[in-house]
N, C-alpha and C positions, 0 to 999 in steps of 0.2 A: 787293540783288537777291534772289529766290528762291535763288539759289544757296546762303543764308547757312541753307537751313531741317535740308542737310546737313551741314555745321558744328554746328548744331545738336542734332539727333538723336547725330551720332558723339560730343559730347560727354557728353550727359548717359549714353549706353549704356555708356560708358567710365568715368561716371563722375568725370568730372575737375570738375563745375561742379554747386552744387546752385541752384538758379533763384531760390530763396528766401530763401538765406542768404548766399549769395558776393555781393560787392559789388565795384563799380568803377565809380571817379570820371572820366568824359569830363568832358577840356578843350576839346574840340572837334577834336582830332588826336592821331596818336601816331607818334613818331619809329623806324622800323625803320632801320637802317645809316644808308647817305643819302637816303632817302625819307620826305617826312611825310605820312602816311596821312589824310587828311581825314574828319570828320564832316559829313553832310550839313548839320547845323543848324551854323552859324557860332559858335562860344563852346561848342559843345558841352551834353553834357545833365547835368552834373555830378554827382551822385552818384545813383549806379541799383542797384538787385539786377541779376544777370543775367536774371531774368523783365523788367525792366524796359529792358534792354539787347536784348532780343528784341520787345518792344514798338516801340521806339521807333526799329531798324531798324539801330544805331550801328556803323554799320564799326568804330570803335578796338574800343568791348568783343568782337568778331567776333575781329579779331586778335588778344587775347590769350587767345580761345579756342581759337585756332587754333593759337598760340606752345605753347597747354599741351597739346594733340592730338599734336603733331609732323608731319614730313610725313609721315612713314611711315604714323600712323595716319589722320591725314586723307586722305590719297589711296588706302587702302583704303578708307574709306566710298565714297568717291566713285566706285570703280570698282563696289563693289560693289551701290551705288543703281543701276550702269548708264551712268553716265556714263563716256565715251569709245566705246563701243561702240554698234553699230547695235542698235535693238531687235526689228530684222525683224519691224515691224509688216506688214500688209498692202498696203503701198502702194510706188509706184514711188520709186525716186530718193531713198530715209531718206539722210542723214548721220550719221557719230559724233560731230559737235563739234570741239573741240581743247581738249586740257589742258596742261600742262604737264607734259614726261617728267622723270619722278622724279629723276634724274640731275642735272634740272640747274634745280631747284629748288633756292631758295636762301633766305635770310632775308623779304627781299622778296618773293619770289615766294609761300612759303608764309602773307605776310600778305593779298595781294593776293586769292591763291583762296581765303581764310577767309569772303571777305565776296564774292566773284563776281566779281572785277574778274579780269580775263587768261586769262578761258577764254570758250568758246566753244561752251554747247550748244542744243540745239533743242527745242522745244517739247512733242513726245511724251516725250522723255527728259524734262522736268521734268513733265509730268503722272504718267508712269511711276512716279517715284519720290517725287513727293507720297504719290501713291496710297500704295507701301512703306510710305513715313511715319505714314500715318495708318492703315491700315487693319488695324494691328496686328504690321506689320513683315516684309512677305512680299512681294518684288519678281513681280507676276507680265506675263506676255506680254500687249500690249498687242494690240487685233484694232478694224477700223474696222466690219467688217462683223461681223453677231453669227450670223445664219442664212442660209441663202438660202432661200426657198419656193416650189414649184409652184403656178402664178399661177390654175389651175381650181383644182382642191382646198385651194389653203391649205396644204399636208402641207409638212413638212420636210424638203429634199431633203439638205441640210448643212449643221450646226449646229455651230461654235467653243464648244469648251469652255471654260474656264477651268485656263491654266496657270503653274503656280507655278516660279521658278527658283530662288530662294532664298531663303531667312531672310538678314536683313539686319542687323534690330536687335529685340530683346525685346516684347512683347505691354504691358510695365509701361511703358519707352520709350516706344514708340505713342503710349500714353496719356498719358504727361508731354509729346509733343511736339502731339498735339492739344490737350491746355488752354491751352499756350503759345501755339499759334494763332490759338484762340478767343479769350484774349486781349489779343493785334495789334488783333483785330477791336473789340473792344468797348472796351480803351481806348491802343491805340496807333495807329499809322498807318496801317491799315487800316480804321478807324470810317469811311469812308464806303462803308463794305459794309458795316456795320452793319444788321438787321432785328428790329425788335421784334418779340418773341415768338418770334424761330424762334434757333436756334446755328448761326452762322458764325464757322466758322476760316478764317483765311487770311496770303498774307504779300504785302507791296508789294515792286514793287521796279523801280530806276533806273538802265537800263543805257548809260553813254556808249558810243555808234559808233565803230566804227574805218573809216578809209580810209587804206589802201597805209601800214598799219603804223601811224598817227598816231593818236592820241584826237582826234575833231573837239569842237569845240567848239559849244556848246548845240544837237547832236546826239544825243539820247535815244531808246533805248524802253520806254519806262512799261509797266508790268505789273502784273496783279493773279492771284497764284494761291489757289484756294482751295475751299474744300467745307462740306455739309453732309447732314446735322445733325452738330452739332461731336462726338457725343459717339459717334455711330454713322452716319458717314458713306456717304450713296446715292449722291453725283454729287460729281466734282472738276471744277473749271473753271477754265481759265487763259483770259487776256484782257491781248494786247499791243497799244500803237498804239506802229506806227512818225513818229517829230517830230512829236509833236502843236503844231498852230500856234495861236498865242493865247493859251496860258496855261502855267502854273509847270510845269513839268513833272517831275511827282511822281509815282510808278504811285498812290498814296492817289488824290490829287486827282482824277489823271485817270483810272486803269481800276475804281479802288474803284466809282463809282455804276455802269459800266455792269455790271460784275460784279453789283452788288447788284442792279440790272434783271433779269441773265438770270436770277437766283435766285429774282427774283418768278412769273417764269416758270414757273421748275420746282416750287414751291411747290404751284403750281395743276395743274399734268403730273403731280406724282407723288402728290400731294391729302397733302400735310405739312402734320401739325396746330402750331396754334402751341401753343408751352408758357407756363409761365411760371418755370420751372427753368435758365433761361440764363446768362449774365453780365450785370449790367447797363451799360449806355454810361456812361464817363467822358466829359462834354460839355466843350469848349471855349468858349469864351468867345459865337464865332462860328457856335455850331452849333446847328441847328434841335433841338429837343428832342418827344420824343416826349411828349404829353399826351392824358388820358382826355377820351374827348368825353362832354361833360353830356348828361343827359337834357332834353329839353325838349317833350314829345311832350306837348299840355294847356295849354300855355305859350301867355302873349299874346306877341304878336311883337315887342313891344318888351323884353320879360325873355328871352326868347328869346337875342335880341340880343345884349345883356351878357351873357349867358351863354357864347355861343360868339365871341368876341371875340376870340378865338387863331385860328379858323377861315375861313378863306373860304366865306359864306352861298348857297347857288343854292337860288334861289326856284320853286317851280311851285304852281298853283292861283290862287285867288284869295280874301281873306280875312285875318282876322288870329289865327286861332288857330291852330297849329303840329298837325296830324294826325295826320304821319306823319313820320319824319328816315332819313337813312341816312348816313353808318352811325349802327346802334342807338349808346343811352347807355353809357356805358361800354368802348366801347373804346379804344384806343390809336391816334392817330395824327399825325402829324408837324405840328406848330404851322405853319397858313398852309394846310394841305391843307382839300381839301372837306367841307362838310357839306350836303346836300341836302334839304330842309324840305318838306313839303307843306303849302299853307295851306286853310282853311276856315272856314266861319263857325259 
């Protein structure tokens, strides 16, 4: 779940976990009292850094970050990202969530909300405290509306400022918890929000339903949260579907692409140039890999051809010499995607 990204953040601010050099070995579960805590991958992911334990999404290494937090310190981050409390955004009808009172938290319980499992928050509150997260460590007041304007003149009748409630977690934090994000994206469970040439952070996450108290069963909502540019972020974006029908239901799988859509989106809205200073993608076996398109612009169309052979061809003119292509030579783009040729004689 998203929820693991403040687990996260209280850790390293506290100091309890270095990302790089602490290790832990998933079996695939971990045994708290009488509870065994499941990893989503079956057999588990055997031996990881915690950078890689944060990649890879693993509730058990979650819990034992959680186990080394305490509850005391953990459900201080927790309240003080915001969670439990209304954020009196703008809107009718906010809720607080539900967490778990301190009280009556227990071994179990503080392994359960290490990793999201047994609470209950809303969606402004985790964009709210992404934001925290990333933006340098400062929870500020969330507003739906930014100005209102005088509809003859344009003029500014009343304009929401920007307001800060607190410091959360350190500026150095921040930025150890965006690289960890950016990360997810580029080679853990988040790589289908992965974008060539731009920096996306972000975290998946998979959260069983309850009804009248019970965990239903292959009842899900998939989620993808996340932002960019990873390193100086303009726009955070969360993105849930509720039971999605048809397929594995992973937040990666399912809200990672459409996430990485709406970021195409804002790419072009906020005119973010591509770099080449990012992470690169760790590719799986199964996964379309990003490749430079050739030049072929002079080209007969049979070398042509062989040339772009990883591409899908669309032809216009008539003719067998290659004229014009788009996109130009040399850039990046997803093996199978379009190349559009002009022909001539």
């Amino acid at each position: 779940m998203t929820f693991k990204i403040i687990t996260l953040a209280a850790s390293i601010e506290e100091n309890i976990v270095n990302l790089f050099e602490d290790e832990y070995y998933d079996t695939g579960s971990i045994q708290v009292e009488n509870a065994r805590l499941r990893c989503w991958k079956a057999g588990g992911h055997g031996h990881q850094t915690f950078l890689n334990v944060v990649e890879n999404s693993c509730n058990p290494g979650f819990v034992v970050l959680g186990q080394k937090l305490g509850k005391e310190k953990l459900f201080k981050y927790i309240n003080s990202f915001g969670f439990g409390n209304k954020t009196n955004i703008d809107l009718n009808g906010e809720g607080s969530g539900i967490l778990f009172k301190l009280d009556k938290v227990g071994p179990v319980e503080l392994a359960t909300t290490s990793f999201g499992q047994g609470v209950s928050v809303t969606p402004i509150q985790q964009v709210t405290a992404i934001s925290a997260a990333i933006n340098g460590g400062t929870l500020l007041k969330p507003y739906v509306v930014k100005r209102f304007l005088e509809p003859e003149v344009n003029s500014v009748v009343k304009e929401f400022k920007s307001i800060e409630i607190r410091r959360v977690i350190s500026e150095d934090t921040s930025n150890l918890v965006r690289f960890a994000l950016e990360s997810v994206v580029a080679n853990g469970t988040g790589r289908p929000a992965f974008i060539d040439g731009y920096r996306v952070g972000g975290k998946t996450g998979t959260a069983q339903k309850v009804k009248d108290g019970i965990y239903m069963i292959g009842n899900y909502i998939v989620s993808f949260i996340g932002f960019m540019p990873a390193d100086s972020p303009k726009i955070a974006l969360y993105v849930a579907i509720d039971n999605p029908k048809g397929v594995v239901q992973y937040g990666g799988t399912v809200a990672g692409p459409i996430a990485r859509n709406i970021f195409k989106d804002v790419i072009n809205a906020l005119n973010i140039e591509k770099r080449a200073d990012g992470m690169e993608k760790e590719y799986m076996f199964y996964d379309k890999k990003y490749i430079e398109v050739p030049e072929v612009i002079g080209m007969n169309l049979k070398d042509a051809k062989e040339k772009l052979k990883n591409f899908e061809i669309q032809y216009s003119g008539v003719g067998s010499i290659i004229l014009e292509q788009s996109p130009n030579g040399g850039e990046r783009l997803l093996e199978g995607s379009k190349v559009r040729v002009l022909l001539s004689d």
